[in-house]
C-alpha positions in Angstrom: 0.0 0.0 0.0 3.0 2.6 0.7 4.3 1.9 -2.2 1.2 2.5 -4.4 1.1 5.7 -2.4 4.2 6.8 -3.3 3.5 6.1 -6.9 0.7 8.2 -6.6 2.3 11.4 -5.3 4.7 10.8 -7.6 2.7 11.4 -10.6 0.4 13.8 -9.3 3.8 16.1 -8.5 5.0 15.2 -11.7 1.7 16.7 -13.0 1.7 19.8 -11.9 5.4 20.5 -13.5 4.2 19.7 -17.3 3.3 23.4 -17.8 3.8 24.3 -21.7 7.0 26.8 -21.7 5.9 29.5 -24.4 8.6 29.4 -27.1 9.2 31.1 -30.1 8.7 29.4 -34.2 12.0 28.9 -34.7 14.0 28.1 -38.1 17.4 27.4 -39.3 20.1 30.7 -40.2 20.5 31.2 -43.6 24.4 30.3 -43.9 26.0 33.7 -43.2 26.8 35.7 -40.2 28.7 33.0 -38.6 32.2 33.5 -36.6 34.6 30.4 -37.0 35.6 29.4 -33.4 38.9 26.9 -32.6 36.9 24.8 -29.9 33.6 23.7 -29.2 31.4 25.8 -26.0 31.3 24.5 -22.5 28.7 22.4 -21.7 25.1 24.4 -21.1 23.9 25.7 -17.7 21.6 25.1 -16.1 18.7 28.4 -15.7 15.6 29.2 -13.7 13.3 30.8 -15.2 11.4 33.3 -13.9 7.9 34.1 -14.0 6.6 34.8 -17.4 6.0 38.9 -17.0 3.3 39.3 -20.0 1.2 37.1 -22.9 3.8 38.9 -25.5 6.9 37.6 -24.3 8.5 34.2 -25.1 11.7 32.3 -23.4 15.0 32.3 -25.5 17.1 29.9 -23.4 20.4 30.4 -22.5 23.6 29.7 -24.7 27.1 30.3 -25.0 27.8 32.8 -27.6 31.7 33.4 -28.9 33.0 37.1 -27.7 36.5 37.7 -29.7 38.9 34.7 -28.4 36.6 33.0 -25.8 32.7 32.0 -25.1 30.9 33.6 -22.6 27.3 33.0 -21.4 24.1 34.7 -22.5 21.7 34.1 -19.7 17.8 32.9 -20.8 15.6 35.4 -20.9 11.7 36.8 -21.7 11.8 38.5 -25.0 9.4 39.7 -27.3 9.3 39.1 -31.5 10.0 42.0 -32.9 7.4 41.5 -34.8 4.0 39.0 -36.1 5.8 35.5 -37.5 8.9 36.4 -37.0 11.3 33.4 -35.9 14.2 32.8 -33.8 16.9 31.1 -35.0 19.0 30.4 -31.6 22.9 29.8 -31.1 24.5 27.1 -33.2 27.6 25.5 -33.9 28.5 23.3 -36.9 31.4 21.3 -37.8 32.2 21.2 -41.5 33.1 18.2 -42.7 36.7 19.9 -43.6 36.9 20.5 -39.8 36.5 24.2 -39.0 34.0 25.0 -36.3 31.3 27.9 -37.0 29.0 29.9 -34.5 26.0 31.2 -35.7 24.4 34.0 -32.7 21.0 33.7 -31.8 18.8 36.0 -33.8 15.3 37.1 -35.1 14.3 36.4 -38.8 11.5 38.0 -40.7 8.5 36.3 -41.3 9.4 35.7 -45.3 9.6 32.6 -47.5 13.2 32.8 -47.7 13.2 33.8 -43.6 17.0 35.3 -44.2 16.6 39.0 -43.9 17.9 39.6 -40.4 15.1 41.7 -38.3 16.8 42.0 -34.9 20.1 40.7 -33.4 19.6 39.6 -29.8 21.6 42.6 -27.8 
C-alpha cells in the first residue's frame, strides 16, 4: 500500500510541473553571419526561469555565444518578437566536414519565405 502511495504522489507532482514553456517558431540561419571558433562551447547551464511577466513575451534559453577569443554566457531570458511571424533562429555551432567550427548568434528572422533578412540581433 505505501508503495502504491508513493507512486501516486509521484505522478500527481509530476503533473503539476508539465506546464507548456511558451517558445518562439524557430527556423534554421540562412548560412552567413557566422564566426569560425577553434573549440567547441562548455557544456550548457543550467537556468531558472522566472515568472513569465506578460502574454507577449516568449523564453529564449540560455547559450554560450563566442565574444573575440573566448565563449561567454548569454543568460535565458523573456523577449518579445519583434514583430507577427517572425522566428528565432538560436545559437548554433556546426562542424564542416573539412573541420572548421562555426558559430552562428541567436537571432530574429522576418517572417518571409526565404526567412533570411535579419530583423533584430539579440543585444
Amino acid at each position: 500500500m505505501r508503495t502504491l502511495l508513493r507512486v501516486a504522489l509521484s505522478w500527481a507532482s509530476l503533473q503539476g510541473c508539465q506546464a507548456t514553456l511558451p517558445v518562439p517558431e524557430t527556423t534554421w540561419h540562412p548560412g552567413e553571419g557566422f564566426a569560425i571558433v577553434p573549440f567547441p562551447p562548455p557544456v550548457a547551464r543550467v537556468e531558472f526561469i522566472p515568472p513569465r511577466p506578460n502574454e507577449v513575451e516568449v523564453w529564449i534559453d540560455g547559450a554560450w555565444e563566442w565574444e573575440k577569443q573566448s565563449f561567454s554566457w548569454r543568460a535565458g531570458r523573456w523577449e518579445s518578437p519583434p514583430s507577427r511571424g517572425a522566428r528565432y533562429a538560436p545559437a548554433t555551432w556546426v562542424r564542416s566536414p573539412n573541420g572548421p567550427l562555426y558559430f552562428y548568434r541567436g537571432r530574429w528572422y522576418r517572417a518571409t519565405a526565404s526567412l533570411a533578412v535579419t530583423m533584430k540581433e539579440s543585444p
